[in-house]
DSSP file (Angstrom, degrees, kcal/mol; ACC not computed):
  #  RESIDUE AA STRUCTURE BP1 BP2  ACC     N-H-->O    O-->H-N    N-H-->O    O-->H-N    TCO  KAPPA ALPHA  PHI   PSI    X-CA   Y-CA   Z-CA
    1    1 A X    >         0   0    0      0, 0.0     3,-1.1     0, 0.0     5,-0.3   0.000 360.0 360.0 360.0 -40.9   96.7  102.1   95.0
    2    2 A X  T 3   +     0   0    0      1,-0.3     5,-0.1     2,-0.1    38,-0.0   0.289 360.0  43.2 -78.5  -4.9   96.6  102.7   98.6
    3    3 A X  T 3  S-     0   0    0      3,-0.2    -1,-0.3     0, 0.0     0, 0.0   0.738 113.2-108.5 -95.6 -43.9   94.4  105.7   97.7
    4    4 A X  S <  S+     0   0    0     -3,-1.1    -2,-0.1     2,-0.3     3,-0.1   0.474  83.8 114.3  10.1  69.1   92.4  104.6   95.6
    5    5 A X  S    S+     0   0    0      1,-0.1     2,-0.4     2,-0.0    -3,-0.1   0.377  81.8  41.3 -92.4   2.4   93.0  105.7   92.5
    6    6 A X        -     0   0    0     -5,-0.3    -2,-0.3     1,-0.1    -3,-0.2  -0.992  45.9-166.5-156.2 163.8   93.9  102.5   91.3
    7    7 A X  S    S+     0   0    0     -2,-0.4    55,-0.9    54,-0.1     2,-0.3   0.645  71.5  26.9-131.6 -32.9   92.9   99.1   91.5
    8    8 A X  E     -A   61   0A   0     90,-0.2     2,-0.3    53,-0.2    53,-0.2  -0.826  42.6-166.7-136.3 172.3   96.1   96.9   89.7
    9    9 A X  E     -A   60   0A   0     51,-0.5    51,-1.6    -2,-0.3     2,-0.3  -0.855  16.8-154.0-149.6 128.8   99.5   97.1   89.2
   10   10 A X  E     -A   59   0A   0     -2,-0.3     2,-0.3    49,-0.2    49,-0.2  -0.975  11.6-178.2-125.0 133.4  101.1   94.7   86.8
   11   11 A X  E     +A   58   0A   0     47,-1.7    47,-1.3    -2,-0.3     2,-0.2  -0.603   6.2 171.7-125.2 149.8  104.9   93.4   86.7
   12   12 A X  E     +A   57   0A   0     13,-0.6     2,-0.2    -2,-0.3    45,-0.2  -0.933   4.4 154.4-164.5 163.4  106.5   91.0   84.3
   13   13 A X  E     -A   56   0A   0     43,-1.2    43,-1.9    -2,-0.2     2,-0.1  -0.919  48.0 -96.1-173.6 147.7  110.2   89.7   83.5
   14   14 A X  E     -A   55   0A   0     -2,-0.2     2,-0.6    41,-0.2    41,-0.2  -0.465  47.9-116.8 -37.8 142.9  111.9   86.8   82.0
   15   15 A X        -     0   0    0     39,-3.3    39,-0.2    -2,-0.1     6,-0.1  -0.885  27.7-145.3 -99.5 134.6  112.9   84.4   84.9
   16   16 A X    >   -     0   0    0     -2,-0.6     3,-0.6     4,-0.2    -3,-0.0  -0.122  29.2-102.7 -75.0 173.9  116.8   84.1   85.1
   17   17 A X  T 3  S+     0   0    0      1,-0.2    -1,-0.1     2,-0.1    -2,-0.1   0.295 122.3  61.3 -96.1  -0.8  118.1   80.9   86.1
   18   18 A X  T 3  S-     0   0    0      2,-0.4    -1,-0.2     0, 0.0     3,-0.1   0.382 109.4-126.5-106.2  -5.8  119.0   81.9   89.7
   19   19 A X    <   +     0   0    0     -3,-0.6     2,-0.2     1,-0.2    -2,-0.1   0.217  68.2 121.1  80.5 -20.3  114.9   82.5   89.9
   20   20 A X        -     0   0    0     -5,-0.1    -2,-0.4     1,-0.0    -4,-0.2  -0.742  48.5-154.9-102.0 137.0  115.2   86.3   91.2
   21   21 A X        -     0   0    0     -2,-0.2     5,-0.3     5,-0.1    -6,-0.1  -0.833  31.6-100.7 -42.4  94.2  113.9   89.0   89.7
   22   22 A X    >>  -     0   0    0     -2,-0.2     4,-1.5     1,-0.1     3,-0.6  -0.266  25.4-121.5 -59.2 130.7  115.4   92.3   90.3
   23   23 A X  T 34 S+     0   0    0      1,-0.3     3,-0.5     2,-0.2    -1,-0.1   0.783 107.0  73.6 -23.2 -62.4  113.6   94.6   92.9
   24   24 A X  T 34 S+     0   0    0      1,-0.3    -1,-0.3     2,-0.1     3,-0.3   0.804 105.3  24.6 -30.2 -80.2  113.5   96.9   90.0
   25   25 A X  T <4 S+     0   0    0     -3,-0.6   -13,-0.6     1,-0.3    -1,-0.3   0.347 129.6  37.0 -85.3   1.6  111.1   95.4   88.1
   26   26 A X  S  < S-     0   0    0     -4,-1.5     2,-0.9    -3,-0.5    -1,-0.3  -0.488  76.7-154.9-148.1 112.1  109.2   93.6   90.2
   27   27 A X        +     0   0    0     -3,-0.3    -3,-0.1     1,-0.2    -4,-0.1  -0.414  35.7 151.4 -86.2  88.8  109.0   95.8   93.5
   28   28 A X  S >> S+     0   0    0     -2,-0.9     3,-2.1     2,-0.1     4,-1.2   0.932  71.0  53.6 -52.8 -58.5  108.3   92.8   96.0
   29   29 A X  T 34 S+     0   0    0      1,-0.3     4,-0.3     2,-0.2    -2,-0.1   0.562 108.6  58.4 -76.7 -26.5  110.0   94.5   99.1
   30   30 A X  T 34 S+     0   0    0     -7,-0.1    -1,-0.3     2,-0.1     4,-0.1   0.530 115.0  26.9 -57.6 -11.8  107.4   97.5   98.2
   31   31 A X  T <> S+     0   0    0     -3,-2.1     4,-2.2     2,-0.1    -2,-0.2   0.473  94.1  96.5-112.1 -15.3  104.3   95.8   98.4
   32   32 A X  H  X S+     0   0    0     -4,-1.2     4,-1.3     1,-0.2    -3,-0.1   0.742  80.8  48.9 -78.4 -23.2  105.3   93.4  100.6
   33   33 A X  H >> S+     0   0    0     -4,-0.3     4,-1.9     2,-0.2     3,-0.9   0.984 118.4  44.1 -65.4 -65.3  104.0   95.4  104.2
   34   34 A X  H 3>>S+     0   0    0      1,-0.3     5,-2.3     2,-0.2     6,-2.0   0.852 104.2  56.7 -80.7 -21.4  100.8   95.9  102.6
   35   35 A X  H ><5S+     0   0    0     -4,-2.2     3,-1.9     3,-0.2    -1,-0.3   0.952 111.7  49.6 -39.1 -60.8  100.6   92.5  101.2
   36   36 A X  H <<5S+     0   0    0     -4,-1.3    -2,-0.2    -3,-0.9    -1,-0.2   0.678 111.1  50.5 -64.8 -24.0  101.1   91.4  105.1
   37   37 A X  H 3<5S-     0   0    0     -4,-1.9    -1,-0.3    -5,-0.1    -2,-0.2   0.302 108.5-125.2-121.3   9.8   98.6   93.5  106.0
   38   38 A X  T <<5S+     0   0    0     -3,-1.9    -3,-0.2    -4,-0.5    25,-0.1   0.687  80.9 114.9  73.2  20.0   95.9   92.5  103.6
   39   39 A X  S   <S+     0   0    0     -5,-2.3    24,-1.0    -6,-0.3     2,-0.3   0.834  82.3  30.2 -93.7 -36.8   95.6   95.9  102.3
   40   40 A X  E    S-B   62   0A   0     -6,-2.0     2,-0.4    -7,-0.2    -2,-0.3  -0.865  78.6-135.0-116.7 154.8   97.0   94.7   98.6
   41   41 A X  E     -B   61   0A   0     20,-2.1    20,-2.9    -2,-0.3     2,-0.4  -0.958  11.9-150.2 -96.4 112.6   96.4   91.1   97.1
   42   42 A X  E     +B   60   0A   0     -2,-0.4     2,-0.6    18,-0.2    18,-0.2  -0.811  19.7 177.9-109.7 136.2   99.7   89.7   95.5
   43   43 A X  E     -B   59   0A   0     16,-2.9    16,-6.1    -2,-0.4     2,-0.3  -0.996   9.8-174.0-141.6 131.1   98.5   87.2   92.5
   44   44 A X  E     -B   58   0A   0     -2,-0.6     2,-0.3    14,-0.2    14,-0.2  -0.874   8.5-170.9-129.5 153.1  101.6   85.6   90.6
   45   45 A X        -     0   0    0     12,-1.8     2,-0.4    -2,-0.3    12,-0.1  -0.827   4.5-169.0-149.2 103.5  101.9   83.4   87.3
   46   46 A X        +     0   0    0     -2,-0.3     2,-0.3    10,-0.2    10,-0.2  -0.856  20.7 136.5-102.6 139.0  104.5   81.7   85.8
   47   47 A X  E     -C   55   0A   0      8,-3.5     8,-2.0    -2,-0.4     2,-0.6  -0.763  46.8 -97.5-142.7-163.5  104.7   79.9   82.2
   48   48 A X  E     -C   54   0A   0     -2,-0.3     6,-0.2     6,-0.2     4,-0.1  -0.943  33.6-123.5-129.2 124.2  106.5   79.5   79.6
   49   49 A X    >   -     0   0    0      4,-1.3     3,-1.9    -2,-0.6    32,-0.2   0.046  43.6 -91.2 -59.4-178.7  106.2   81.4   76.3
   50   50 A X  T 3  S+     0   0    0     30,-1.4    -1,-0.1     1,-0.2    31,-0.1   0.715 129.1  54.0 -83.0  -0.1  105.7   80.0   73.1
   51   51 A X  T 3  S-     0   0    0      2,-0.1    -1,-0.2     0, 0.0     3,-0.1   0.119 124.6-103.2-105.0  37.9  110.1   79.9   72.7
   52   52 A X  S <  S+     0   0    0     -3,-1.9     2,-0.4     1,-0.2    -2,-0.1   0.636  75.3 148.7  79.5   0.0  109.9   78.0   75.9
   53   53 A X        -     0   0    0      1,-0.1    -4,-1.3    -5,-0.1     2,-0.8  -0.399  48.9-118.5 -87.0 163.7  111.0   80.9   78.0
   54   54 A X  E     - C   0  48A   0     -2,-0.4   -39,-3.3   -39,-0.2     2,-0.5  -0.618  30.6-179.6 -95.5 123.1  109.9   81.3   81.5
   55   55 A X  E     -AC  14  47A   0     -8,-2.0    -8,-3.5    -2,-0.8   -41,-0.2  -0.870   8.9-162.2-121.2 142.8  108.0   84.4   82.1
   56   56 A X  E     -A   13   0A   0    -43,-1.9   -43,-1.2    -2,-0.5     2,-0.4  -0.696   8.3-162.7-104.1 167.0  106.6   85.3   86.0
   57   57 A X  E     -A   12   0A   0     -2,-0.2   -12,-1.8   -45,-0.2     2,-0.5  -0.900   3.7-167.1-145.7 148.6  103.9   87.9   86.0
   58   58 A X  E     -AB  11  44A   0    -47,-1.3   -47,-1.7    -2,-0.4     2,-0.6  -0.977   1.8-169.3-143.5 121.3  103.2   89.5   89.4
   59   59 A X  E     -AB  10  43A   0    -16,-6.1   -16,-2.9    -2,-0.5     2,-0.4  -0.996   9.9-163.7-126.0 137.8   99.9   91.8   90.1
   60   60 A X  E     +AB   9  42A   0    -51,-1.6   -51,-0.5    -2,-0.6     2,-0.3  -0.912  29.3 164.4 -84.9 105.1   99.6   93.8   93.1
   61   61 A X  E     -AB   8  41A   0    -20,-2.9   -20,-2.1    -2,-0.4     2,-0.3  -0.910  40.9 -96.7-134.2 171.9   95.5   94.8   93.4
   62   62 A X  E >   - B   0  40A   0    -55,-0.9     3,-5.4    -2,-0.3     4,-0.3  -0.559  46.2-104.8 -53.8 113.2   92.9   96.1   95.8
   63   63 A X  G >  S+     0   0    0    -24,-1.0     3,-0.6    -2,-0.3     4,-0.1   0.785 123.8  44.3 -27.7 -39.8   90.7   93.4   97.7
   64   64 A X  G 3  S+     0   0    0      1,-0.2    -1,-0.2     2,-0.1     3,-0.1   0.578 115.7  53.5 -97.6   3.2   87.6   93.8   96.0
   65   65 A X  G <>  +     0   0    0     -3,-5.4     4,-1.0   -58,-0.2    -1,-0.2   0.074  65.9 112.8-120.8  22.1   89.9   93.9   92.4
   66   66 A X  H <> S+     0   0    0     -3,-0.6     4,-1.4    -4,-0.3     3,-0.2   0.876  70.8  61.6 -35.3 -46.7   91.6   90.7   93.1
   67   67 A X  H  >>S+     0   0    0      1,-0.2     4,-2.5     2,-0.2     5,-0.5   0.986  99.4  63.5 -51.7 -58.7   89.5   89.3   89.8
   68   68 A X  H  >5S+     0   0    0      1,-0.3     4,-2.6     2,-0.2    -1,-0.2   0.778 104.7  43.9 -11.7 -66.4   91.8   92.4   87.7
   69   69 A X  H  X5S+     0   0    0     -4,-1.0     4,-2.4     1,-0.3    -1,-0.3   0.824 112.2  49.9 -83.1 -44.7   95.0   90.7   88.4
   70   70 A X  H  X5S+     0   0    0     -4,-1.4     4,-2.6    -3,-0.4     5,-0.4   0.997 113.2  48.9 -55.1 -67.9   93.6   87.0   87.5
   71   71 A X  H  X5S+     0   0    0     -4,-2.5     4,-1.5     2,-0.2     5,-0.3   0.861 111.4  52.5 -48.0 -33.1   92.1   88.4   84.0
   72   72 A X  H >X<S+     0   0    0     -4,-2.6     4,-2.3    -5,-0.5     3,-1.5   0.980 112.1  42.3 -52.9 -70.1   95.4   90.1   83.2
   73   73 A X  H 3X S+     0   0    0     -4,-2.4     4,-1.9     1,-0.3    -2,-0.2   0.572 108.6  52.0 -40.5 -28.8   97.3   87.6   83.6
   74   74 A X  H 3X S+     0   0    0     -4,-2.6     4,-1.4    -5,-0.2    -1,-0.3   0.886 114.5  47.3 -92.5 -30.6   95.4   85.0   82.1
   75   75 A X  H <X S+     0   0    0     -4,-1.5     4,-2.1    -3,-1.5     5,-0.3   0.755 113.2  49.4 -68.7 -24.0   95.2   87.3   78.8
   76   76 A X  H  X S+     0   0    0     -4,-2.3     4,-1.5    -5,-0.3    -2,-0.2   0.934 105.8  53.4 -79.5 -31.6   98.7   88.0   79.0
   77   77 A X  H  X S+     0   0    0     -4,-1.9     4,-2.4    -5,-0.2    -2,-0.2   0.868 113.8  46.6 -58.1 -45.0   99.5   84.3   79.3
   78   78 A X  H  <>S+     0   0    0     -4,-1.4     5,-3.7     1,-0.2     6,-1.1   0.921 111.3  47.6 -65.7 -44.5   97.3   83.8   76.0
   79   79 A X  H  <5S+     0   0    0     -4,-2.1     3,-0.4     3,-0.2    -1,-0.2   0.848 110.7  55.8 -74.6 -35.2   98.9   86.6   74.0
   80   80 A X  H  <5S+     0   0    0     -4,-1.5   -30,-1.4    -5,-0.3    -2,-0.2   0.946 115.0  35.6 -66.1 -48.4  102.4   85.1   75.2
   81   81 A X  T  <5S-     0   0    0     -4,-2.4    -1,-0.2   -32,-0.2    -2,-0.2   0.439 113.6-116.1 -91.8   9.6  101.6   81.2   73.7
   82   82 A X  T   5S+     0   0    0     -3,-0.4    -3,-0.2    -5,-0.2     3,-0.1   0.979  79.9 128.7  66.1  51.2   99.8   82.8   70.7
   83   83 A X  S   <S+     0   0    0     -5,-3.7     2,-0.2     1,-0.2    -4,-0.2   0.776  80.3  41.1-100.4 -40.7   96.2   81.3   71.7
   84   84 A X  S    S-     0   0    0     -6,-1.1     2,-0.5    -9,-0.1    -1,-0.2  -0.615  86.7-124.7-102.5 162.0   95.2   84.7   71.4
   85   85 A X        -     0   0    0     -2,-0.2    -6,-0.1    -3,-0.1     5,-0.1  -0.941  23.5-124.0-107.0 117.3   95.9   87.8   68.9
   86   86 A X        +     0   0    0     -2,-0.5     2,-0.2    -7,-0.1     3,-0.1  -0.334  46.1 159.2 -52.8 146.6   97.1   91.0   70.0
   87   87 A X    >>  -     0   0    0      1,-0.1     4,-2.3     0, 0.0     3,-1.5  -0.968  55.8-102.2-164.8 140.4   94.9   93.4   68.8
   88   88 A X  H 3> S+     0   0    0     -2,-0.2     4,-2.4     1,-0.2     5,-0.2   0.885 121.7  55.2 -27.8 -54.0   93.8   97.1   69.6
   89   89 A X  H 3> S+     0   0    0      2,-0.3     4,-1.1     1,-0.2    -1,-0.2   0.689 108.7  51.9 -70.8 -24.5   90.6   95.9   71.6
   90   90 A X  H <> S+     0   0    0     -3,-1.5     4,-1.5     2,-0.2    -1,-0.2   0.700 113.2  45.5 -90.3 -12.5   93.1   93.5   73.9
   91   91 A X  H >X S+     0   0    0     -4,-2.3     4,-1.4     1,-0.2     3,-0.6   0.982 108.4  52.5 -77.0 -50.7   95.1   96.4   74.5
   92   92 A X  H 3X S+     0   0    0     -4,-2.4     4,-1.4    -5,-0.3    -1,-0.2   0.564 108.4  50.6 -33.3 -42.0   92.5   98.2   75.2
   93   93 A X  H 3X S+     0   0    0     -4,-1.1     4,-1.9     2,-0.2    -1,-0.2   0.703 107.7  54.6 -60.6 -32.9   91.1   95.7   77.8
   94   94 A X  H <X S+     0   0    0     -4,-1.5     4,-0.7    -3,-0.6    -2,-0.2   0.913 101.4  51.3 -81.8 -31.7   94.1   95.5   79.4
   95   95 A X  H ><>S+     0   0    0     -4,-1.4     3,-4.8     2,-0.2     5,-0.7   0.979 114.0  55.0 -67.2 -63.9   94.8   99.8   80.2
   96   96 A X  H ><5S+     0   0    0     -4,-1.4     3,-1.0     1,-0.4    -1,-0.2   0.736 111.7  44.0 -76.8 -23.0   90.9   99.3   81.7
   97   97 A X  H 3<5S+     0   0    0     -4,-1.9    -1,-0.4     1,-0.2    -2,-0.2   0.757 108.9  50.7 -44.0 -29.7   92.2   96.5   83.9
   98   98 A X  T <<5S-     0   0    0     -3,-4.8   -90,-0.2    -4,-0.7    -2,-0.2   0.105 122.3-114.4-119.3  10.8   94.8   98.2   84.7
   99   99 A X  T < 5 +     0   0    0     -3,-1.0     2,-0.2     1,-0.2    -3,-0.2   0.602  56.7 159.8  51.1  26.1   92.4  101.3   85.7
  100  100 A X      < -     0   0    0     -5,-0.7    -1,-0.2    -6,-0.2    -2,-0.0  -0.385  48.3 -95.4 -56.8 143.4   93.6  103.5   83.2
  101  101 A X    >>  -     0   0    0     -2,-0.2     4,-1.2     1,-0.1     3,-0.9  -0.384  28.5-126.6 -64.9 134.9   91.6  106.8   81.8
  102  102 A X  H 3> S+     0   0    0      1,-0.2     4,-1.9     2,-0.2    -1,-0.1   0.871 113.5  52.2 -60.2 -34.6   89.6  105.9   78.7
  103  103 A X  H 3> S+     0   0    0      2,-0.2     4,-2.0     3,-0.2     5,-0.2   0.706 110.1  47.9 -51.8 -25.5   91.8  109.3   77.2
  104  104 A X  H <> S+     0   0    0     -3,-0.9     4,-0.8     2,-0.2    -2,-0.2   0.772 112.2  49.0-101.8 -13.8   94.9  107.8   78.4
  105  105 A X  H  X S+     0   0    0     -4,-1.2     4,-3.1     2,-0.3    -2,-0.2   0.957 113.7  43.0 -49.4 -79.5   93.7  104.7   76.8
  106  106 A X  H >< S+     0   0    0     -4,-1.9     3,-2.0     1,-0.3     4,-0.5   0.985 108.2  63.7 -58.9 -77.3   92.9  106.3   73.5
  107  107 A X  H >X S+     0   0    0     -4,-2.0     3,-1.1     1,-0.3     4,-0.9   0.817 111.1  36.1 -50.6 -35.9   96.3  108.4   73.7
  108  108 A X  H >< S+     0   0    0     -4,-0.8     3,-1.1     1,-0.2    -1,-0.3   0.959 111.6  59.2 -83.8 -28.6   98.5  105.0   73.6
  109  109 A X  T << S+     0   0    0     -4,-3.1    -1,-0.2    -3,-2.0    -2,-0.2   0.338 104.7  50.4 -76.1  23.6   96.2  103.4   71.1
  110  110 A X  T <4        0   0    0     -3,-1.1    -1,-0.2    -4,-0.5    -2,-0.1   0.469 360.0 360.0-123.8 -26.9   96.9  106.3   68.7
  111  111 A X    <<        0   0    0     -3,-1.1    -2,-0.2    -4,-0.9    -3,-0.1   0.686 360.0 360.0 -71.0 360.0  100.8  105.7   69.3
Protein backbone atom coordinates (compact mmCIF):
# COMPACT_ATOMS: atom_id res chain seq x y z
CA UNK A 1 0.00 0.00 0.00
CA UNK A 2 2.61 2.18 1.10
CA UNK A 3 3.71 2.16 -2.51
CA UNK A 4 1.05 2.45 -4.13
CA UNK A 5 0.09 -0.28 -5.72
CA UNK A 6 -2.86 -0.66 -3.69
CA UNK A 7 -5.43 1.20 -2.24
CA UNK A 8 -7.29 -1.42 0.56
CA UNK A 9 -6.64 -4.17 2.55
CA UNK A 10 -9.47 -6.00 4.06
CA UNK A 11 -9.52 -8.22 7.42
CA UNK A 12 -12.37 -10.15 8.89
CA UNK A 13 -12.85 -12.76 11.87
CA UNK A 14 -15.46 -13.99 14.19
CA UNK A 15 -15.11 -12.05 17.53
CA UNK A 16 -14.22 -14.44 20.40
CA UNK A 17 -15.59 -13.70 23.66
CA UNK A 18 -12.38 -12.23 25.15
CA UNK A 19 -12.91 -9.56 22.11
CA UNK A 20 -9.20 -10.06 20.59
CA UNK A 21 -8.49 -11.10 17.41
CA UNK A 22 -5.26 -12.76 16.75
CA UNK A 23 -2.47 -10.59 15.15
CA UNK A 24 -2.59 -13.12 12.53
CA UNK A 25 -5.59 -12.22 11.00
CA UNK A 26 -6.05 -9.00 11.69
CA UNK A 27 -2.36 -7.37 11.56
CA UNK A 28 -3.20 -4.35 13.97
CA UNK A 29 0.44 -4.02 15.31
CA UNK A 30 1.38 -3.78 11.50
CA UNK A 31 -0.52 -0.95 10.41
CA UNK A 32 -0.58 0.55 13.48
CA UNK A 33 2.70 3.15 12.84
CA UNK A 34 1.26 4.11 9.78
CA UNK A 35 -2.16 4.45 11.09
CA UNK A 36 -0.39 7.07 13.68
CA UNK A 37 1.14 8.66 11.05
CA UNK A 38 -1.84 9.21 8.82
CA UNK A 39 -0.22 7.53 6.01
CA UNK A 40 -3.07 4.54 6.15
CA UNK A 41 -6.78 5.07 7.33
CA UNK A 42 -8.03 2.23 9.78
CA UNK A 43 -12.05 1.90 9.19
CA UNK A 44 -13.63 -1.00 11.44
CA UNK A 45 -17.24 -2.59 11.65
CA UNK A 46 -18.76 -4.78 13.80
CA UNK A 47 -22.33 -6.74 13.49
CA UNK A 48 -23.78 -9.54 13.90
CA UNK A 49 -24.48 -12.12 11.20
CA UNK A 50 -27.68 -13.48 10.34
CA UNK A 51 -26.88 -16.61 13.22
CA UNK A 52 -26.30 -13.86 15.56
CA UNK A 53 -22.57 -14.12 15.47
CA UNK A 54 -20.32 -11.21 15.89
CA UNK A 55 -18.17 -10.53 12.97
CA UNK A 56 -15.42 -7.28 13.08
CA UNK A 57 -14.23 -6.25 9.77
CA UNK A 58 -11.07 -4.11 9.71
CA UNK A 59 -9.81 -2.10 6.35
CA UNK A 60 -6.58 -0.59 6.20
CA UNK A 61 -6.75 2.08 2.93
CA UNK A 62 -4.88 5.03 1.43
CA UNK A 63 -6.25 8.63 2.34
CA UNK A 64 -7.89 9.50 -0.76
CA UNK A 65 -9.48 5.56 -0.76
CA UNK A 66 -10.91 5.83 2.63
CA UNK A 67 -14.53 5.62 0.68
CA UNK A 68 -13.03 1.66 -0.56
CA UNK A 69 -12.97 0.50 2.92
CA UNK A 70 -16.59 2.07 3.84
CA UNK A 71 -18.17 0.32 0.53
CA UNK A 72 -16.57 -3.07 1.44
CA UNK A 73 -17.71 -3.23 4.42
CA UNK A 74 -20.99 -2.14 4.05
CA UNK A 75 -21.46 -4.83 1.14
CA UNK A 76 -19.95 -7.38 3.20
CA UNK A 77 -22.19 -6.50 6.14
CA UNK A 78 -25.24 -6.99 3.57
CA UNK A 79 -24.02 -10.32 2.06
CA UNK A 80 -23.47 -11.43 5.87
CA UNK A 81 -27.50 -10.63 7.00
CA UNK A 82 -28.65 -11.81 3.59
CA UNK A 83 -30.12 -8.22 2.49
CA UNK A 84 -28.08 -8.86 -0.39
CA UNK A 85 -27.18 -11.96 -2.74
CA UNK A 86 -23.83 -13.14 -3.42
CA UNK A 87 -23.40 -13.12 -6.90
CA UNK A 88 -20.46 -13.07 -9.45
CA UNK A 89 -20.94 -9.18 -10.16
CA UNK A 90 -20.55 -8.62 -6.09
CA UNK A 91 -17.53 -10.49 -6.15
CA UNK A 92 -16.45 -8.93 -8.76
CA UNK A 93 -17.03 -5.46 -7.13
CA UNK A 94 -15.33 -6.37 -4.28
CA UNK A 95 -11.57 -7.66 -6.05
CA UNK A 96 -11.99 -3.86 -7.83
CA UNK A 97 -12.29 -2.45 -4.30
CA UNK A 98 -9.91 -4.18 -3.19
CA UNK A 99 -7.59 -2.90 -6.30
CA UNK A 100 -7.25 -6.09 -7.85
CA UNK A 101 -6.21 -6.67 -11.80
CA UNK A 102 -9.32 -7.09 -13.85
CA UNK A 103 -7.27 -10.69 -15.07
CA UNK A 104 -6.83 -11.53 -11.59
CA UNK A 105 -10.45 -10.76 -11.14
CA UNK A 106 -11.56 -12.85 -14.07
CA UNK A 107 -8.97 -15.71 -12.85
CA UNK A 108 -10.94 -16.25 -9.46
CA UNK A 109 -14.29 -15.71 -11.01
CA UNK A 110 -13.47 -18.70 -13.34
CA UNK A 111 -12.50 -20.80 -10.06
Amino acid sequence: MLLGKKCLAAFCDFVPCDGCIDEEIIPEKKFHPYVQSGKIIRIESEFRDINKKSLRYVCFSLPDSEWRGHSYIYIRKHLHQKIISYTDSIDELLGHLLDYSQNDIDDFLKQ
